[in-house]
C-alpha positions in Angstrom: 0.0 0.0 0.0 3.1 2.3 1.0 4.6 1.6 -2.0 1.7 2.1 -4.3 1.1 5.6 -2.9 4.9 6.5 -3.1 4.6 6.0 -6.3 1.1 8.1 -7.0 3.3 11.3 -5.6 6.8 10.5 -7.2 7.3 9.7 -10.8 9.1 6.8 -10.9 10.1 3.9 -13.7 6.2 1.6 -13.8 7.0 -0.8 -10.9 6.8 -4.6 -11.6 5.7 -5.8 -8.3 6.5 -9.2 -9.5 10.3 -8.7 -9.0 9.4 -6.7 -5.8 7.8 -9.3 -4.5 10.2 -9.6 -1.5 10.2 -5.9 -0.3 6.1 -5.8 -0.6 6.0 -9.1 1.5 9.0 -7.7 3.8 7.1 -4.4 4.5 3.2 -6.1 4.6 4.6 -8.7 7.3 6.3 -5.5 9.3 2.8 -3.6 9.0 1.3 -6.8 10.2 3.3 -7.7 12.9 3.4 -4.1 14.4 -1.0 -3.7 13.9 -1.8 -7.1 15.0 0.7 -6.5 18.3 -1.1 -3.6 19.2 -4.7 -5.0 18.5 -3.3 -7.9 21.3 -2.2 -6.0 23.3 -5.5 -3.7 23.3 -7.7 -7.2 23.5 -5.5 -8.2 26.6 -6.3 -5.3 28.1 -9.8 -5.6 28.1 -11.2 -8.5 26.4 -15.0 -6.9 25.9 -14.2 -3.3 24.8 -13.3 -4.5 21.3 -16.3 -4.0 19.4 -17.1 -4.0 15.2 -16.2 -0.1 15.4 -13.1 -0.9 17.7 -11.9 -3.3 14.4 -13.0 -0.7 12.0 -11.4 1.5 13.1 -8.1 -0.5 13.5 -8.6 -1.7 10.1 -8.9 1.5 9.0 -5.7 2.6 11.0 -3.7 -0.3 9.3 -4.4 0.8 5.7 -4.3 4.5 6.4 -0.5 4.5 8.3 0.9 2.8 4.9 -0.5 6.0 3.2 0.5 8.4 5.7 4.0 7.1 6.2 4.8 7.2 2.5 3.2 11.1 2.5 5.3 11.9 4.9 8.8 10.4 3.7 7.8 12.3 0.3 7.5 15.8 2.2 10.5 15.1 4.2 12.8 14.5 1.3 10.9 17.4 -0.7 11.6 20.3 2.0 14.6 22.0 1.9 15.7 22.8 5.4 15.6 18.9 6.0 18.1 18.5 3.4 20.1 21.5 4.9 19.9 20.2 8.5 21.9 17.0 7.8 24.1 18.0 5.2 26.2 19.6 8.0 26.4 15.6 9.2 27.1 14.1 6.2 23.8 12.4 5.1 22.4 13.7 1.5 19.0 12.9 1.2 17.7 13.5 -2.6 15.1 15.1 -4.3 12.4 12.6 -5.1 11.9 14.1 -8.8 14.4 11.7 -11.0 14.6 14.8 -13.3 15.3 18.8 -13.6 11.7 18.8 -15.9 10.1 17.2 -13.3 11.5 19.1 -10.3 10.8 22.5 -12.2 7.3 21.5 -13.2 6.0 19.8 -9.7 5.9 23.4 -8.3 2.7 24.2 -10.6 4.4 27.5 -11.5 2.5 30.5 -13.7 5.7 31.6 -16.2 7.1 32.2 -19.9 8.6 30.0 -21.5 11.3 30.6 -24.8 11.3 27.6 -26.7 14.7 27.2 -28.6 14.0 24.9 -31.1 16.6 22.5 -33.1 15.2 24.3 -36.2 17.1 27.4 -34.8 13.1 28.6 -34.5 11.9 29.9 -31.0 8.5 29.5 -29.8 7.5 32.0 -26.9 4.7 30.6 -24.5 2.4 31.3 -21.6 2.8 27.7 -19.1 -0.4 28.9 -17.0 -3.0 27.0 -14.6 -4.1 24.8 -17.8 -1.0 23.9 -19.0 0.4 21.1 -18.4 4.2 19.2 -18.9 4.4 15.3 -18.5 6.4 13.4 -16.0 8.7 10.6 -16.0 9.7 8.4 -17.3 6.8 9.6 -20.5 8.7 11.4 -22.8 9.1 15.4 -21.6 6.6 17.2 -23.7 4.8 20.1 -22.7 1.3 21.7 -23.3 1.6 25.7 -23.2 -1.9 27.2 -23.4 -1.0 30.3 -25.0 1.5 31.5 -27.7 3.6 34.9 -27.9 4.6 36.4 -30.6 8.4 37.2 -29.6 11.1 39.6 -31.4 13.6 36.9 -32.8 16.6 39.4 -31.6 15.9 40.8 -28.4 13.4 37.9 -27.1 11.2 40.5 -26.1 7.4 38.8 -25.6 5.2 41.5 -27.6 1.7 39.8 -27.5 -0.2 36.9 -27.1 -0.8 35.4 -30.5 -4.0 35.5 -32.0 -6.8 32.3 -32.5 -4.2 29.7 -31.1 -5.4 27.6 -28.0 -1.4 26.8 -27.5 0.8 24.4 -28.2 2.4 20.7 -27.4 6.0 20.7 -27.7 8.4 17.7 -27.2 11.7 18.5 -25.2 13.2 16.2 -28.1 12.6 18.9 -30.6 14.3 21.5 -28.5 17.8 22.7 -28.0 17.5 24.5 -24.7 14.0 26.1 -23.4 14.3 29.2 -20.8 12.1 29.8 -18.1 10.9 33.9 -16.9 9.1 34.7 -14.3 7.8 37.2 -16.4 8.5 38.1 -20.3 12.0 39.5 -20.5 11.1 42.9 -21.4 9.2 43.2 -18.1 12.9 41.9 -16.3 14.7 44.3 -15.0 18.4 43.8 -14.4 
């Protein structure tokens, strides 16, 4: 269960649970071992209390912690001062995104985007709320919902284009892409 729901937050490579058969078994006997102690040691303590809600609610507990426990070891390794308090020790604890694309894009971050293409071409773009840029280990493309017309020189973003309702564009196609905050005429130095 932990291990499913890792995997629903982090992109990660399409597990084969066959050949990780021995970690699921390893980590569902653990769970087991720790819930069924505690539901004996509840029991002992007084045999008539435990009710249908009493298992409910332990059943509940058992399939919930799973979920919880991999949540939290996600936002642990995603927040920064974690990673800064034990560097000082010695213990680098990585960034769950495998790539830079997916790092950038998991933030959910309004900005304009300069395609450079390998056609020498550059495609300026809106990456808004409905946008949207695939994960791994899909191939990188990206949806922009709205083009700019650009000056080819200066890279100035002039105006959204007209009739367009945006653009997919594969990383494959592109020589380097840059990332503003705002359009570059807007940036001040």
């Amino acid at each position: 269960m932990a291990l499913k729901f890792y995997d629903f937050l982090v992109p990660t490579q399409r597990r084969d649970f066959s050949t990780a058969l021995i970690e699921v078994v390893s980590y569902s006997l653990m769970n087991w071992v720790l819930f069924a102690s505690l539901f004996a040691v509840r029991k002992a303590a007084n045999p008539t209390a435990l009710g249908f809600r009493s298992e409910v609610a332990l059943l509940a507990f058992l399939f919930g912690t799973p979920s919880f426990l991999a949540l939290m070891f996600y936002y642990i390794k995603t927040w920064r001062w974690v990673r800064r308090l034990f560097r000082p020790v010695g213990i680098r604890i990585t960034d769950p995104a495998p790539t830079a694309w997916d790092h950038f894009f998991r933030e959910g971050l309004s900005c304009y985007i300069i395609f450079h293409l390998k056609s020498k071409e550059m495609i300026g773009a809106s990456y808004d709320k409905d946008s949207f840029a695939t994960t791994y280990p899909d191939i990188q493309e990206i949806y922009v919902e709205e083009l700019w017309v650009i000056d080819p020189v200066t890279r100035e973003f002039i105006k959204p284009a007209n009739n367009t309702k945006g653009v997919i564009i594969k990383l494959d196609d592109c020589d380097y892409i840059e990332m503003y905050v705002r359009p570059p005429a807007e940036v001040k130095p």
